[in-house]
C-alpha positions, 0 to 999 in steps of 0.5 A: 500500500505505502509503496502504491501511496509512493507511486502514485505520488511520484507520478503526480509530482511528475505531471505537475512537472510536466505541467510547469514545463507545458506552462513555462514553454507557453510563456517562452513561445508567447514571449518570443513571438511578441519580439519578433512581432517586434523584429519584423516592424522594424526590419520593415520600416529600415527596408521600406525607407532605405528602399526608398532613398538607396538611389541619393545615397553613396554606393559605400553607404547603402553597402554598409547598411546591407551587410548589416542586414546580412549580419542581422539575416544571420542572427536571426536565422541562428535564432530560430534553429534553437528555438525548437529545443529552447522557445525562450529566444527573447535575449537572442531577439532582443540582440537582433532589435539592438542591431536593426535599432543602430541600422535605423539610426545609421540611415536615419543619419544618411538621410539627414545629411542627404537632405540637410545639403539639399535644402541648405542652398535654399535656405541660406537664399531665403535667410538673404531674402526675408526681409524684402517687400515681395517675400515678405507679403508670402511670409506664410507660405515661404514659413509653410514651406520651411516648416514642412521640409524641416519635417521631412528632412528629420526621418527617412520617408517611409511613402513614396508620397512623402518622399514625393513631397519633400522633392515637391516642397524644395522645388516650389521654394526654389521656384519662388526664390528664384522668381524675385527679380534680378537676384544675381550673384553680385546682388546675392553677396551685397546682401550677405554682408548688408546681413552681416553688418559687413556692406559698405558704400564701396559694395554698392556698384551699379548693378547693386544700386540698380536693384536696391532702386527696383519697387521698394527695396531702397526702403529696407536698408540703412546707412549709417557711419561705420565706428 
């Protein structure tokens, strides 16, 4: 009877161990599945954006990238070979989340400098210019403008339309940029350093004189005694 008692006793305590594994393997397989479910959004918001922008970047860059993707491909694949003796794969994922987190970041940094010297000739145009009468009276549409590719120029495109828009956006500011009248290069470096405080009477050549005559750009400059 005790030796029964005994077995039976075994045998439970064995099924209440077979229980906390069934129990612990749940927990592991859910564990890891909520990871990769946070994998696979990352691997596809850097796939989608460097997709998107390969083609402005420099070939070396976008090779950096894609050995990084290699690598990660590999981790991954490592990953789910030990999966069917050990569910628990959440620190392996976690590893393969840190390496797709820098890659964004790297592209991230790509594109900012792509776009930054994109729109750098432009702004420094419009920064000359923000003062005259005829910007002036669109200074809202000029700010509308700025703001929007300042936006699009801080994350990488995940949309053929976003990528759209800032290519739009640079195009129609530097269309109406462009469109103020007789803004040549000499006029460009007057007012460079009228901005500086650097302009004197000796920078006012003809060309220059002519333009600050044209509608009512004499009004928005000063003369005084340099000290």
């Amino acid at each position: 009877m005790i030796v029964g008692l005994s077995r039976e006793v075994c045998q439970q305590w064995q099924t209440i161990d077979d229980i906390e594994t069934l129990k612990y393997n749940a927990e592991s397989i859910k564990e890891t599945f909520e990871a990769l479910v946070r994998v696979k959004e990352l691997i596809v918001r850097l796939v989608t954006s460097l997709t998107l922008i390969s083609e402005r970047l420099q070939a070396q860059d976008v090779q950096q990238i894609m050995l990084g993707l290699d690598y990660l491909a590999r981790e991954i694949k490592g990953s789910r070979e030990r999966f069917d003796t050990e569910p628990r794969q959440t620190k392996s994922l976690s590893n393969s989340l840190m390496s797709i987190q820098r890659l964004i970041k790297d592209v991230k940094l790509l594109w900012q400098s792509y776009a930054g010297e994109r729109i750098r000739e432009p702004f420094e145009l419009l920064k000359l210019v923000k003062n005259l009468p005829e910007v002036k009276e669109q200074q809202a549409a000029y700010d509308e403008l700025k703001t929007r590719l300042e936006r699009l120029a801080k994350e990488p495109p995940l949309t053929v339309d976003q990528l759209i828009a800032f290519d739009q956006s640079i195009n129609m500011l530097v269309q109406s940029l462009n469109s103020i009248e007789g803004l040549n290069t000499e006029v460009k470096i007057f007012l460079q350093k009228t901005l500086n405080g650097q302009a004197t009477l000796a920078d006012l050549t003809d060309e220059v004189l002519q333009w600050c005559r044209q509608g009512d750009h004499a009004r928005i400059f000063a003369v005084k005694f340099a000290r």
